[in-house]
N, CA, C, O and CB atoms as a CASP TS submission, in Angstrom:
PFRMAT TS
TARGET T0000
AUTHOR 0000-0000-0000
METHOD Language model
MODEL 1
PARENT N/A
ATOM      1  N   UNK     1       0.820  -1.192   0.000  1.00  0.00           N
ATOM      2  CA  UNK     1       0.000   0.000   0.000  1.00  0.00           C
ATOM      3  C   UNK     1       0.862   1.254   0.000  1.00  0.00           C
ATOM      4  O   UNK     1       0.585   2.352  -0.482  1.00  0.00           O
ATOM      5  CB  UNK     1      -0.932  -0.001   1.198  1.00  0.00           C
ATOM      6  N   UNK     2       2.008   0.853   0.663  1.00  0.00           N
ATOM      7  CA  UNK     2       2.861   2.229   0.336  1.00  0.00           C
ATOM      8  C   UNK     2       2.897   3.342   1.418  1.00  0.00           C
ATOM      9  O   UNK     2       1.816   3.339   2.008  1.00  0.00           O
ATOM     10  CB  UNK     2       2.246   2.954  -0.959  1.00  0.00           C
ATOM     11  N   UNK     3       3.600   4.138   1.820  1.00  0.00           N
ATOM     12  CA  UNK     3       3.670   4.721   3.054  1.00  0.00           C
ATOM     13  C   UNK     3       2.167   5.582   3.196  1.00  0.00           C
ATOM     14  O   UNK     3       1.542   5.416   2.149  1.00  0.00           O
ATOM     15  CB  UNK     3       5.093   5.673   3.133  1.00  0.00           C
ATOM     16  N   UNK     4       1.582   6.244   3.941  1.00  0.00           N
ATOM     17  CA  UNK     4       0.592   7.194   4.354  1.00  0.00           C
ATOM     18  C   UNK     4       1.188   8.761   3.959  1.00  0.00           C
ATOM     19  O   UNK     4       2.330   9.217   4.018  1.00  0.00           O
ATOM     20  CB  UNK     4       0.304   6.970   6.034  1.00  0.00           C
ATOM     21  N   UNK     5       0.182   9.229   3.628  1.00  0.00           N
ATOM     22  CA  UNK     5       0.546  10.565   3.690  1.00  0.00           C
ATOM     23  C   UNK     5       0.619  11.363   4.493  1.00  0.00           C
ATOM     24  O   UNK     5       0.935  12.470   4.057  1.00  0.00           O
ATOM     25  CB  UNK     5       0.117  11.060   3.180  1.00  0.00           C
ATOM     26  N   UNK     6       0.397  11.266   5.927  1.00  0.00           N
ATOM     27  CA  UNK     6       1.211  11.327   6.977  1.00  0.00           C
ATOM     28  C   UNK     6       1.300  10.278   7.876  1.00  0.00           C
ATOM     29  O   UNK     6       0.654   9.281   7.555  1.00  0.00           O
ATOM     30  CB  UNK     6       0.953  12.301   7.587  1.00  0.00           C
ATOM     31  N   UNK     7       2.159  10.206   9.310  1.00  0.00           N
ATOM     32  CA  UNK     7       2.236   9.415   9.975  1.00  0.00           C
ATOM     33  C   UNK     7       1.341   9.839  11.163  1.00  0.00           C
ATOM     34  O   UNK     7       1.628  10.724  11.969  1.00  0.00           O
ATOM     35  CB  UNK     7       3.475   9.137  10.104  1.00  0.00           C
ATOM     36  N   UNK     8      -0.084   8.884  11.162  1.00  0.00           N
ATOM     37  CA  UNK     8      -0.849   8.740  12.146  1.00  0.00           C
ATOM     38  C   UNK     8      -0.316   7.977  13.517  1.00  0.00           C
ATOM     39  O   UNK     8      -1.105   7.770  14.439  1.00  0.00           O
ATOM     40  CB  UNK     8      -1.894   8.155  11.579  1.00  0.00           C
ATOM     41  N   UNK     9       0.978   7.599  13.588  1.00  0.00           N
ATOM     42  CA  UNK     9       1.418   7.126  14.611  1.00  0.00           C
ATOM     43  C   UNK     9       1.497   8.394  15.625  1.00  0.00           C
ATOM     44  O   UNK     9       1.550   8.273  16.849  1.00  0.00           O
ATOM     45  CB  UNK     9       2.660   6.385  14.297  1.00  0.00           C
ATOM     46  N   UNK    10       1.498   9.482  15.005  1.00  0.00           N
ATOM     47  CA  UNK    10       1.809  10.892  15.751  1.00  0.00           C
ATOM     48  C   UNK    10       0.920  11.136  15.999  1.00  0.00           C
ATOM     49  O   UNK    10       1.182  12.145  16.653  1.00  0.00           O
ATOM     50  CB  UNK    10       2.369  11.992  15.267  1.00  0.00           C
ATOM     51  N   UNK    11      -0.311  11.028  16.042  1.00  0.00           N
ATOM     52  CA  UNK    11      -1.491  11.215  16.551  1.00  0.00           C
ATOM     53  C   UNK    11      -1.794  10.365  18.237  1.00  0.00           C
ATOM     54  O   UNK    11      -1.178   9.358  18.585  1.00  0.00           O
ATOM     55  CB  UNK    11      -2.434  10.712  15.312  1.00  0.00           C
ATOM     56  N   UNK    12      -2.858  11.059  19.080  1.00  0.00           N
ATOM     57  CA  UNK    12      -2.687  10.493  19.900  1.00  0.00           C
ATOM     58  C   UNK    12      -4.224   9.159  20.084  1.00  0.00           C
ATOM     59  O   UNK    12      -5.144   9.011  19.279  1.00  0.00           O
ATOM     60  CB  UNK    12      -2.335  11.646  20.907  1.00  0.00           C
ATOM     61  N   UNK    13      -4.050   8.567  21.107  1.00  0.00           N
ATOM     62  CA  UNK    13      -5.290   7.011  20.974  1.00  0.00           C
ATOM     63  C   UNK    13      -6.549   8.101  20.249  1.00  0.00           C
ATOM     64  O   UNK    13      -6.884   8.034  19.066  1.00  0.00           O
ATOM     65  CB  UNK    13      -6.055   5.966  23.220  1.00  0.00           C
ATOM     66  N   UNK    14      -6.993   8.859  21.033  1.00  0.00           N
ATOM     67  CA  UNK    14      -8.335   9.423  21.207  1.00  0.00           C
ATOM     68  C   UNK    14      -8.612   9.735  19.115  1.00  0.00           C
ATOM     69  O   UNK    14      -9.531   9.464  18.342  1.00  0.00           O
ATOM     70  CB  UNK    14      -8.227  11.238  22.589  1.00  0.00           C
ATOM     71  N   UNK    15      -7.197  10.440  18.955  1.00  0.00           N
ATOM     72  CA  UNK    15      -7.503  10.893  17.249  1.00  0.00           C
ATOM     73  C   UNK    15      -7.423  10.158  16.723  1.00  0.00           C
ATOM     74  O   UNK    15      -7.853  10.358  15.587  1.00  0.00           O
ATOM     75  CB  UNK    15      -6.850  11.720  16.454  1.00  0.00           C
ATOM     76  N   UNK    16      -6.870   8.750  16.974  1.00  0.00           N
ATOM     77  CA  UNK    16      -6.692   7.649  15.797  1.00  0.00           C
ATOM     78  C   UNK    16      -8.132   7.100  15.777  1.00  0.00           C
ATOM     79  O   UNK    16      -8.969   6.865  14.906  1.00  0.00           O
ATOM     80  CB  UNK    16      -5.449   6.330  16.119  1.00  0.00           C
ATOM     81  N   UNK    17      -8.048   6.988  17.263  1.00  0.00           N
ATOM     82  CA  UNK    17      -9.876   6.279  17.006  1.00  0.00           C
ATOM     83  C   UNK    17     -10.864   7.551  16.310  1.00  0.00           C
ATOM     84  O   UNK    17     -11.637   7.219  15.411  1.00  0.00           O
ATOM     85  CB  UNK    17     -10.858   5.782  18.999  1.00  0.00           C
ATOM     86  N   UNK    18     -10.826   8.666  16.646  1.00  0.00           N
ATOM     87  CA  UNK    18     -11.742   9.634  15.749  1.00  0.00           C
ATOM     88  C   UNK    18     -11.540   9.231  14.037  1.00  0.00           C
ATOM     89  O   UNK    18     -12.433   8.936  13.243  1.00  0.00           O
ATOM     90  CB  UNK    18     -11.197  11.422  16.064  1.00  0.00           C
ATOM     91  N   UNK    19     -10.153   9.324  13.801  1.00  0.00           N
ATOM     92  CA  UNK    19      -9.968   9.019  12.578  1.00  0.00           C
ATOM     93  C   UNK    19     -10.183   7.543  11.619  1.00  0.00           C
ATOM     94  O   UNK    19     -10.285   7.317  10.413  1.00  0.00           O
ATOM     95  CB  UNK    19      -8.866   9.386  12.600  1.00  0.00           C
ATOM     96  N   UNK    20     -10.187   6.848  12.657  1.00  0.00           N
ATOM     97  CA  UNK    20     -10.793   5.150  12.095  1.00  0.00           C
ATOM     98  C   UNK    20     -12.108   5.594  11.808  1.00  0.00           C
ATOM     99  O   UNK    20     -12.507   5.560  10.644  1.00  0.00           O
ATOM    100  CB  UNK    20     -10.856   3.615  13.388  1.00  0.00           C
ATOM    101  N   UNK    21     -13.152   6.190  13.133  1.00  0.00           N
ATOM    102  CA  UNK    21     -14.349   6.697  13.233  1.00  0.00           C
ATOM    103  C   UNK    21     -14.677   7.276  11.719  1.00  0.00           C
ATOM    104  O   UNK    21     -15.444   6.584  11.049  1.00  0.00           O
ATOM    105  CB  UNK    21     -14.370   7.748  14.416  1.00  0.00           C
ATOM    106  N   UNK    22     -14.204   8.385  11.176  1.00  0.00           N
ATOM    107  CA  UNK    22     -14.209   9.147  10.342  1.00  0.00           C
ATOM    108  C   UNK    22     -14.336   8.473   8.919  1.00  0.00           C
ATOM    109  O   UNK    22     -15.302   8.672   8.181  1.00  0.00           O
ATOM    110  CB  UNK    22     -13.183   9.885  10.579  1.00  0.00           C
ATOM    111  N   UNK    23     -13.155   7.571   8.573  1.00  0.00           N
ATOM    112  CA  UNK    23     -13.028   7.010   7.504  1.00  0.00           C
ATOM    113  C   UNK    23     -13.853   5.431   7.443  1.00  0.00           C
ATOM    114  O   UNK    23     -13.914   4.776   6.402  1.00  0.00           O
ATOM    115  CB  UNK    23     -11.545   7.025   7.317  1.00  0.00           C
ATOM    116  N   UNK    24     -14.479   4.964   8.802  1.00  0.00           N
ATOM    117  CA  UNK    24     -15.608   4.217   8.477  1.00  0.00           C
ATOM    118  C   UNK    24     -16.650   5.379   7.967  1.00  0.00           C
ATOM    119  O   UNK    24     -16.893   5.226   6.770  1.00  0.00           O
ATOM    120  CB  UNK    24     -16.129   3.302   9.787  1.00  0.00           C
ATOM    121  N   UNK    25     -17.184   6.258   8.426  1.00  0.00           N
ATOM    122  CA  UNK    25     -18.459   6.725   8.420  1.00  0.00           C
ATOM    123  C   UNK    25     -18.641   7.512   6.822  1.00  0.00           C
ATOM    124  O   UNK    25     -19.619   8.172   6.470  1.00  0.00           O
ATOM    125  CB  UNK    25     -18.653   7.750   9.815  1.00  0.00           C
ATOM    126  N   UNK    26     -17.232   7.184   5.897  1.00  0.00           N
ATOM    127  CA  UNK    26     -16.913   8.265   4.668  1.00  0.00           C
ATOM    128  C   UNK    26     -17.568   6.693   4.145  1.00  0.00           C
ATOM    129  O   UNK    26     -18.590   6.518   3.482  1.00  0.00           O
ATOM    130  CB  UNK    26     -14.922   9.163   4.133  1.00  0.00           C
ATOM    131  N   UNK    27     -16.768   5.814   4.594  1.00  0.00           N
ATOM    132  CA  UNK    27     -16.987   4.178   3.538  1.00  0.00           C
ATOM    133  C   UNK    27     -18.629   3.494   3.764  1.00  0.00           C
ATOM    134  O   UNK    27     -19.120   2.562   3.128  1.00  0.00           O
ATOM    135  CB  UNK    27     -15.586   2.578   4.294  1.00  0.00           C
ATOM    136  N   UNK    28     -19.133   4.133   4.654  1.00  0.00           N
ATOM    137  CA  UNK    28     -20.410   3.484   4.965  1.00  0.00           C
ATOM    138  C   UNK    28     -21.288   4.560   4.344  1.00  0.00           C
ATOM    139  O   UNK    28     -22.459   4.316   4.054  1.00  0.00           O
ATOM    140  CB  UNK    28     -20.701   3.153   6.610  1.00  0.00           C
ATOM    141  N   UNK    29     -20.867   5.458   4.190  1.00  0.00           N
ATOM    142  CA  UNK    29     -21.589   6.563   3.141  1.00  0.00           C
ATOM    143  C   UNK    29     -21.524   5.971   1.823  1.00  0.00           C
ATOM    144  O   UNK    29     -22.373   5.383   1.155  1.00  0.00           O
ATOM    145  CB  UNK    29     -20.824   8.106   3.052  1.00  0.00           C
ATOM    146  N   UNK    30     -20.409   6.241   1.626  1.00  0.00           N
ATOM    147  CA  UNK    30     -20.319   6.069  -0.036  1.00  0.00           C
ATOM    148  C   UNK    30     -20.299   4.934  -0.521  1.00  0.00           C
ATOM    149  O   UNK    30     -20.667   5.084  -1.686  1.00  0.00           O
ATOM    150  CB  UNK    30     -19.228   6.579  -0.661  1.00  0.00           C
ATOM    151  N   UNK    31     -20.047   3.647  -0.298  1.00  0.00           N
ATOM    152  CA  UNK    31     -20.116   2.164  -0.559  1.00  0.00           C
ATOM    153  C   UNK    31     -21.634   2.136  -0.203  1.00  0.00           C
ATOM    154  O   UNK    31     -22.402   2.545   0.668  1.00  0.00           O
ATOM    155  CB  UNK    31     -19.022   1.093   0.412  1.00  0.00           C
ATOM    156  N   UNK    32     -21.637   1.201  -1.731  1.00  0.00           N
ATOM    157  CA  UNK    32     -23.135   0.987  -2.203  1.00  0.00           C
ATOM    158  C   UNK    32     -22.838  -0.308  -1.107  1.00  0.00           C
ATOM    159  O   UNK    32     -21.697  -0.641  -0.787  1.00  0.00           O
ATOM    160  CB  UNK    32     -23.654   0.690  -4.231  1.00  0.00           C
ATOM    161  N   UNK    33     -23.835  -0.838  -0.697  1.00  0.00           N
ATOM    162  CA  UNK    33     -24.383  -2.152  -0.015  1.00  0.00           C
ATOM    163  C   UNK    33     -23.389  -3.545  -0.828  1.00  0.00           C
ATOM    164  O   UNK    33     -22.552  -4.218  -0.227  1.00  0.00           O
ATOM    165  CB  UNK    33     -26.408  -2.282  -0.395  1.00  0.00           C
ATOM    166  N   UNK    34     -23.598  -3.635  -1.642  1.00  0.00           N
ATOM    167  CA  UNK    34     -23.691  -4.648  -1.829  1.00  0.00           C
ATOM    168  C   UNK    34     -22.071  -5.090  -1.600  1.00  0.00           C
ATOM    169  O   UNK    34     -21.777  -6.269  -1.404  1.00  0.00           O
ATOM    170  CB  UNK    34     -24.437  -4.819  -3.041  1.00  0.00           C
ATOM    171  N   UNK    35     -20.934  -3.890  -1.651  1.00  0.00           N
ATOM    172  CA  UNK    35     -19.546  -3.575  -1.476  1.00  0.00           C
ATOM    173  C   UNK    35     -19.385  -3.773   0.096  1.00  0.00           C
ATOM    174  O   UNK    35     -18.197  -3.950   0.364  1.00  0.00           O
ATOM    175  CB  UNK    35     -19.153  -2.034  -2.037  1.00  0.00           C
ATOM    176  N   UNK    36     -20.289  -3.802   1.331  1.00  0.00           N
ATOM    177  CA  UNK    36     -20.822  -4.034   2.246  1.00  0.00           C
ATOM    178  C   UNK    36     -21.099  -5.370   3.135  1.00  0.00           C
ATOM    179  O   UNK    36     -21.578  -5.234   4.261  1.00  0.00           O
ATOM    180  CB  UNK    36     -21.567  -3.573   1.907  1.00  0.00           C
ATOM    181  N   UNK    37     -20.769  -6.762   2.582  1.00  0.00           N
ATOM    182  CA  UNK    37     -21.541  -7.296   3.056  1.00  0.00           C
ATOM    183  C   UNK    37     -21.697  -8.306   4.087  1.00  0.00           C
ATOM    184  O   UNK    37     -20.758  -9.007   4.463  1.00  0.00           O
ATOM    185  CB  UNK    37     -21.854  -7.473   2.362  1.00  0.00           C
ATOM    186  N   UNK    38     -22.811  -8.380   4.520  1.00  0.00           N
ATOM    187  CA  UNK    38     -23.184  -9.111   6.061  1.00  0.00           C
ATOM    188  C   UNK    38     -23.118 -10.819   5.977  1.00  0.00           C
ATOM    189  O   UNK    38     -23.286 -11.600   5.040  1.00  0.00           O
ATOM    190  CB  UNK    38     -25.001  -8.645   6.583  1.00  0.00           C
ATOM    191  N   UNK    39     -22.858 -10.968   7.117  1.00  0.00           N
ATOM    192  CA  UNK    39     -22.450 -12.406   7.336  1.00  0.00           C
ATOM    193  C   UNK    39     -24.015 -13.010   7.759  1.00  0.00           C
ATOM    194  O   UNK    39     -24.815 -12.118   8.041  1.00  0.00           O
ATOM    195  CB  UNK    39     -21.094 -12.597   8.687  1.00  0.00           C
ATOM    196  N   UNK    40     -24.520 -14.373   7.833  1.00  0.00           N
ATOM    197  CA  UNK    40     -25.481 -14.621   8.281  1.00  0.00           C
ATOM    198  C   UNK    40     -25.710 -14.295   9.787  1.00  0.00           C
ATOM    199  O   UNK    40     -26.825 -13.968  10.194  1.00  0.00           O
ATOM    200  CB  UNK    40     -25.601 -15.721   7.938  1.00  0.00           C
ATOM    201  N   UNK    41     -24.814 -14.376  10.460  1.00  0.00           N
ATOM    202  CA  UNK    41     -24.352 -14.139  12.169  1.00  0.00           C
ATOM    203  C   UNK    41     -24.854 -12.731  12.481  1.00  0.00           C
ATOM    204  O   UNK    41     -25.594 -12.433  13.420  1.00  0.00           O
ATOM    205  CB  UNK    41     -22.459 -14.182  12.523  1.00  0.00           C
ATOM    206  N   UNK    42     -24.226 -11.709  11.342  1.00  0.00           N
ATOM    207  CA  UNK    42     -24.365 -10.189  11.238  1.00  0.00           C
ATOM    208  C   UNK    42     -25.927  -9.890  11.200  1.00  0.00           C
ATOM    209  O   UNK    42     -26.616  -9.388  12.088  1.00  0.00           O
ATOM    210  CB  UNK    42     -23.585  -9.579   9.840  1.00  0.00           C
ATOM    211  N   UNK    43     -26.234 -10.253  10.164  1.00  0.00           N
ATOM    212  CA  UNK    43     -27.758 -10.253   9.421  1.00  0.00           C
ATOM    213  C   UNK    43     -28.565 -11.039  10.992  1.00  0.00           C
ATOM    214  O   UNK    43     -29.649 -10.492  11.195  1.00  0.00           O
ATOM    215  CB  UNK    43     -27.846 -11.573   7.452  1.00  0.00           C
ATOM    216  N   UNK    44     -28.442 -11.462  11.398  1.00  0.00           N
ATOM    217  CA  UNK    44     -28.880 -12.509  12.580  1.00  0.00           C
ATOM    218  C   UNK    44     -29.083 -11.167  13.800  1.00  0.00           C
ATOM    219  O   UNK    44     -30.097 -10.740  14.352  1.00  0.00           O
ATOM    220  CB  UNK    44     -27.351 -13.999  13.058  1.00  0.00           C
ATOM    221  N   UNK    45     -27.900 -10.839  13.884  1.00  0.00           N
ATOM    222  CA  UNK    45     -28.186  -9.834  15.328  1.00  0.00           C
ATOM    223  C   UNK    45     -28.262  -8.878  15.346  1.00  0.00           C
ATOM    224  O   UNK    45     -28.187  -8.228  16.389  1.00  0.00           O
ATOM    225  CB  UNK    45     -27.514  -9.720  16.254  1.00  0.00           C
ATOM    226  N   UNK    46     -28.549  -8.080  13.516  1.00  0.00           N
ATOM    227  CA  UNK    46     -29.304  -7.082  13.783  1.00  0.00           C
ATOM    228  C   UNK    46     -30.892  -6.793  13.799  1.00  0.00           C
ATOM    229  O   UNK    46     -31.593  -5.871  14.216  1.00  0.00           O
ATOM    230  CB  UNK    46     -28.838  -6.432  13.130  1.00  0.00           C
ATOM    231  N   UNK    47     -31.145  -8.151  13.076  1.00  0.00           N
ATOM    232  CA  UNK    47     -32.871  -8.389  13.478  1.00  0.00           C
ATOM    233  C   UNK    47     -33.007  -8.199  14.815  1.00  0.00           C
ATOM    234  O   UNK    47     -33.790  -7.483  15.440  1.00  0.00           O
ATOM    235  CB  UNK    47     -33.548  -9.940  13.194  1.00  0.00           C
ATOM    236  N   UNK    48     -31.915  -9.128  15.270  1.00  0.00           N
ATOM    237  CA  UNK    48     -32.551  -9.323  17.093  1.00  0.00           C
ATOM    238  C   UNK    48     -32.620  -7.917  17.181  1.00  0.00           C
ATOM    239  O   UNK    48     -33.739  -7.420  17.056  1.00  0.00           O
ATOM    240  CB  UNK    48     -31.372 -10.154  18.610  1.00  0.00           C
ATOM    241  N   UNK    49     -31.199  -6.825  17.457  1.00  0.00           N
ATOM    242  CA  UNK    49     -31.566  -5.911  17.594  1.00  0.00           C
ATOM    243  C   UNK    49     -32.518  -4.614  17.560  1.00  0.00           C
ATOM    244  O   UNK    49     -32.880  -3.653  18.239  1.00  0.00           O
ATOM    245  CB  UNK    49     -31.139  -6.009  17.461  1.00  0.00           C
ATOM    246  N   UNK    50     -32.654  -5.146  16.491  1.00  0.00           N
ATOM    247  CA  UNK    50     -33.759  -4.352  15.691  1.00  0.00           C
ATOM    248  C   UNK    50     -35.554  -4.536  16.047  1.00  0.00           C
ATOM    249  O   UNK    50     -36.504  -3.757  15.966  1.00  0.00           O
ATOM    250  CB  UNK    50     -33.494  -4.867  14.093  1.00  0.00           C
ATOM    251  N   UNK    51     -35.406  -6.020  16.479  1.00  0.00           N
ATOM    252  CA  UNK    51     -36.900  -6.253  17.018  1.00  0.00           C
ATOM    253  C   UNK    51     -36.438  -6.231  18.830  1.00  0.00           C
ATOM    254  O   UNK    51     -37.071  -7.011  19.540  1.00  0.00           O
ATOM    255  CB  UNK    51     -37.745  -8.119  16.301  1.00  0.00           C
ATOM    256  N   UNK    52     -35.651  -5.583  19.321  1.00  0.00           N
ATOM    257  CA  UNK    52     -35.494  -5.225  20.742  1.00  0.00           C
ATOM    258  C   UNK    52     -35.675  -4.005  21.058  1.00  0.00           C
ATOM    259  O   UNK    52     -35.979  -3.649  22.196  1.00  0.00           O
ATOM    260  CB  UNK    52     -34.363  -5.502  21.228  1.00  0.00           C
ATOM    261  N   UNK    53     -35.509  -3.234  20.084  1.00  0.00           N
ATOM    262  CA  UNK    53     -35.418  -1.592  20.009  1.00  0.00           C
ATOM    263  C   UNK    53     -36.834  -1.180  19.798  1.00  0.00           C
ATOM    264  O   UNK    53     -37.355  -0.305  20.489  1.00  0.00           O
ATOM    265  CB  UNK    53     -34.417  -0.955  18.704  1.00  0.00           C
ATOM    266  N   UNK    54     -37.442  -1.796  18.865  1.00  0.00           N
ATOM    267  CA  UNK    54     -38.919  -2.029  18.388  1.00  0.00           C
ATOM    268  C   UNK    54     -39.719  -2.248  19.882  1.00  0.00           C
ATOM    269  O   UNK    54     -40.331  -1.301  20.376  1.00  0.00           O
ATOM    270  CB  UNK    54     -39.063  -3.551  17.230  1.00  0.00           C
ATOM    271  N   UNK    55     -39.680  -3.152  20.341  1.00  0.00           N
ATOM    272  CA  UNK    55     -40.261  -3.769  21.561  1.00  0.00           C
ATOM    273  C   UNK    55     -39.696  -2.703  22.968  1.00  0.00           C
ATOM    274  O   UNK    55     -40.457  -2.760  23.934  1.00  0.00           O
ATOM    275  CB  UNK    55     -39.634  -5.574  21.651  1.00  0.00           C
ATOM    276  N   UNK    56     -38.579  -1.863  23.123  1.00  0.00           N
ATOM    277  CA  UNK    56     -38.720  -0.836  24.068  1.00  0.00           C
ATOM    278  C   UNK    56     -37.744   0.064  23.601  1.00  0.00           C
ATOM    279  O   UNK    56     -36.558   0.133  23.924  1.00  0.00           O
ATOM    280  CB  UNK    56     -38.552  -1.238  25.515  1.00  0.00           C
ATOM    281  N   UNK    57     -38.366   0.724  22.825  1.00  0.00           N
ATOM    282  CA  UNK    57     -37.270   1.862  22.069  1.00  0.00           C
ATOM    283  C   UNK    57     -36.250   2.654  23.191  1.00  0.00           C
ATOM    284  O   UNK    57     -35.138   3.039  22.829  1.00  0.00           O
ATOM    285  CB  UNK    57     -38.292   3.246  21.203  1.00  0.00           C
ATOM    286  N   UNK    58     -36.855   2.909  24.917  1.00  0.00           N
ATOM    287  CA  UNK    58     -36.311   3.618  25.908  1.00  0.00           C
ATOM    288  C   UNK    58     -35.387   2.956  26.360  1.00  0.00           C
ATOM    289  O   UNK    58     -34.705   3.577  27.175  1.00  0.00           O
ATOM    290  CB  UNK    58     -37.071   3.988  26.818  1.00  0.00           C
ATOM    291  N   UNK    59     -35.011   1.699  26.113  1.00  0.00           N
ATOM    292  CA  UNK    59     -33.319   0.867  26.191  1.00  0.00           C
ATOM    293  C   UNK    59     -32.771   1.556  26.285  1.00  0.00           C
ATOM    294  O   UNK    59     -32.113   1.973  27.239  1.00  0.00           O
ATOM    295  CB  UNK    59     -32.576   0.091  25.239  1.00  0.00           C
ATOM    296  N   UNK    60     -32.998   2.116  24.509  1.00  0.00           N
ATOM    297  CA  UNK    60     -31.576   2.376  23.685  1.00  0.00           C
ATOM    298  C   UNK    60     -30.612   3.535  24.706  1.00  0.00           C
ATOM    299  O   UNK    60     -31.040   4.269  25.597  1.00  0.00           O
ATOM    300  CB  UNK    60     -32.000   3.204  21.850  1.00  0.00           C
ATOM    301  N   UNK    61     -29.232   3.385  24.217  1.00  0.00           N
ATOM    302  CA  UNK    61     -28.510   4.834  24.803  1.00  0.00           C
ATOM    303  C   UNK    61     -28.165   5.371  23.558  1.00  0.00           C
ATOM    304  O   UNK    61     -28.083   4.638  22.573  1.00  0.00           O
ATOM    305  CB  UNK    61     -27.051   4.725  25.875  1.00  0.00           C
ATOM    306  N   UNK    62     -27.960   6.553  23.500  1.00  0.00           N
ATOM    307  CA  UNK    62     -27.509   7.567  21.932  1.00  0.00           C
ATOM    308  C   UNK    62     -25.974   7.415  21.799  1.00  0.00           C
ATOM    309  O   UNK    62     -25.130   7.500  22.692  1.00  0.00           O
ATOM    310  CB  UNK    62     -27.867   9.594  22.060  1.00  0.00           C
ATOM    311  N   UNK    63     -25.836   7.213  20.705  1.00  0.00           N
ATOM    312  CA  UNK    63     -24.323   7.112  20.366  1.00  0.00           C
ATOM    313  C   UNK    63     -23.605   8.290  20.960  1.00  0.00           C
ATOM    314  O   UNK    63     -22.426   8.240  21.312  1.00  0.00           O
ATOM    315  CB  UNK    63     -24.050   7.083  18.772  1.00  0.00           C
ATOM    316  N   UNK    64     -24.418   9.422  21.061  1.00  0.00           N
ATOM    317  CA  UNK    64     -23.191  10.831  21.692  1.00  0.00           C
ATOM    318  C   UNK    64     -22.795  10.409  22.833  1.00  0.00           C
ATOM    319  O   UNK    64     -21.613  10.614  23.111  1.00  0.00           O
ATOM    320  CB  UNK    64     -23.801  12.532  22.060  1.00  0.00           C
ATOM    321  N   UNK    65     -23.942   9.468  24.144  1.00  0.00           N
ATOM    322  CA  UNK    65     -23.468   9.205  25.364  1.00  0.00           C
ATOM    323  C   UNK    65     -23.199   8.468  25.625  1.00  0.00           C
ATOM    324  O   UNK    65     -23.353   8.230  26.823  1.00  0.00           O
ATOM    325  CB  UNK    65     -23.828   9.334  26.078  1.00  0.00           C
ATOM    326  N   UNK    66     -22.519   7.374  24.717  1.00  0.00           N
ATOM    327  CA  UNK    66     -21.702   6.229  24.953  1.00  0.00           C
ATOM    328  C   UNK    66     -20.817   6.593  24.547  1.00  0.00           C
ATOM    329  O   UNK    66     -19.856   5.967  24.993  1.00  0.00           O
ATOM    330  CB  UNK    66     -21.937   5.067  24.544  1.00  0.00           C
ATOM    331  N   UNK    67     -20.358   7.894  23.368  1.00  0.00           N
ATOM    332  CA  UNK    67     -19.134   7.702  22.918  1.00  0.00           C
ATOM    333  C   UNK    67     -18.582   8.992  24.533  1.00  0.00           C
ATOM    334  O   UNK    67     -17.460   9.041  25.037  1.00  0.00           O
ATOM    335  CB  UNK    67     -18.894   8.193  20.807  1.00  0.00           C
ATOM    336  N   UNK    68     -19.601   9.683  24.872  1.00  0.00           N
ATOM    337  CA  UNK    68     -19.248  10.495  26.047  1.00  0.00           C
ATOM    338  C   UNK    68     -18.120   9.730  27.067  1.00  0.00           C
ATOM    339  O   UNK    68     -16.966   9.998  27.404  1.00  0.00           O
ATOM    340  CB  UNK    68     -20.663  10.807  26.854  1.00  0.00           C
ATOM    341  N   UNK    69     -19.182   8.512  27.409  1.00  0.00           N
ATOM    342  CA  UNK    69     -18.399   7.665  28.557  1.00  0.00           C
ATOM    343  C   UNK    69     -17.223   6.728  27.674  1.00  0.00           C
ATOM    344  O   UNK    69     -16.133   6.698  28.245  1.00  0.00           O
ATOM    345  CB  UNK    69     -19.652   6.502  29.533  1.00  0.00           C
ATOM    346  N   UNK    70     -17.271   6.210  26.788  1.00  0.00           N
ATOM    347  CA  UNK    70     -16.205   5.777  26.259  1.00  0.00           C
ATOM    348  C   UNK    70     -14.920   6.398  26.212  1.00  0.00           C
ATOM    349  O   UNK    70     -13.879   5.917  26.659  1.00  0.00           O
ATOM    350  CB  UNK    70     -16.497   5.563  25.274  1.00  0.00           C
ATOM    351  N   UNK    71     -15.083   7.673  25.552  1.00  0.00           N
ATOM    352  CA  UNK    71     -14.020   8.376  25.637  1.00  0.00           C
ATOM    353  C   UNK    71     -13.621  10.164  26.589  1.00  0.00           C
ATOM    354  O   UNK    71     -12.799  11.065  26.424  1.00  0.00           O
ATOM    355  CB  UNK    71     -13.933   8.378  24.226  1.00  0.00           C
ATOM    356  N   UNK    72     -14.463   9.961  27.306  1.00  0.00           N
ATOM    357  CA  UNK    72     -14.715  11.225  28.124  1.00  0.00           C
ATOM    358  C   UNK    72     -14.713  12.306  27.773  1.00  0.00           C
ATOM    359  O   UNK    72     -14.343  13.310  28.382  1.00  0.00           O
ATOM    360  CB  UNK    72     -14.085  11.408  28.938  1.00  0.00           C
ATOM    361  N   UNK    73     -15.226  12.172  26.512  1.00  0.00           N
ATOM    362  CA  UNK    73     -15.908  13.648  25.784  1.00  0.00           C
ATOM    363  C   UNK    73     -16.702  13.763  25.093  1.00  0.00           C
ATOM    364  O   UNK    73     -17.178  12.679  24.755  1.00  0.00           O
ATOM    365  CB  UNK    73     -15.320  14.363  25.105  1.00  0.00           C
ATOM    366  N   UNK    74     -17.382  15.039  24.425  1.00  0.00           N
ATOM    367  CA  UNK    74     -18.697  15.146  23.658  1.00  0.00           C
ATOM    368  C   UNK    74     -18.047  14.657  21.970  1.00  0.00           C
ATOM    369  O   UNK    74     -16.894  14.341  21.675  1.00  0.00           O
ATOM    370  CB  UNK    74     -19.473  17.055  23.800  1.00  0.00           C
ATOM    371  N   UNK    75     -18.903  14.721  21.351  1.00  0.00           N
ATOM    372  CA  UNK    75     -19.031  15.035  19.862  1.00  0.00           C
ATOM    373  C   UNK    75     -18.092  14.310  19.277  1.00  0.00           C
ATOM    374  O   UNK    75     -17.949  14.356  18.055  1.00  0.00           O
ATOM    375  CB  UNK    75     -18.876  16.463  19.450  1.00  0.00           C
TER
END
């Protein structure tokens, strides 16, 4: 693949994970589905999920306040 155009080793945990973050959320944009795809296992537990969320939507927690406590900050 060839070196990076810069070295993300210089970055610190918190930005690398923003930046993994980032360049999934560019590839899950722009990749059509089918470039995408789910395993039966995958496909399996997001039904479950999906009919758990359905059945008490007030579970859920919001991605801002898990990534809050995950990484001890907003946004």
């Amino acid at each position: 693949m060839g070196e990076p155009a810069f070295d993300f080793r210089q970055l610190t945990v918190a930005e690398r994970l923003q930046l993994v973050e980032d360049i999934w959320d560019s590839i899950a944009q722009d990749a059509p589905a089918s470039q995408l795809p789910l395993s039966d296992a995958q496909r399996a537990e997001l039904r479950q999920s999906l009919a758990e969320d359905a059945a008490d939507p007030t579970a859920a927690i919001p991605w801002e306040e898990v990534r809050k406590d995950l990484f001890g900050r907003g946004g």
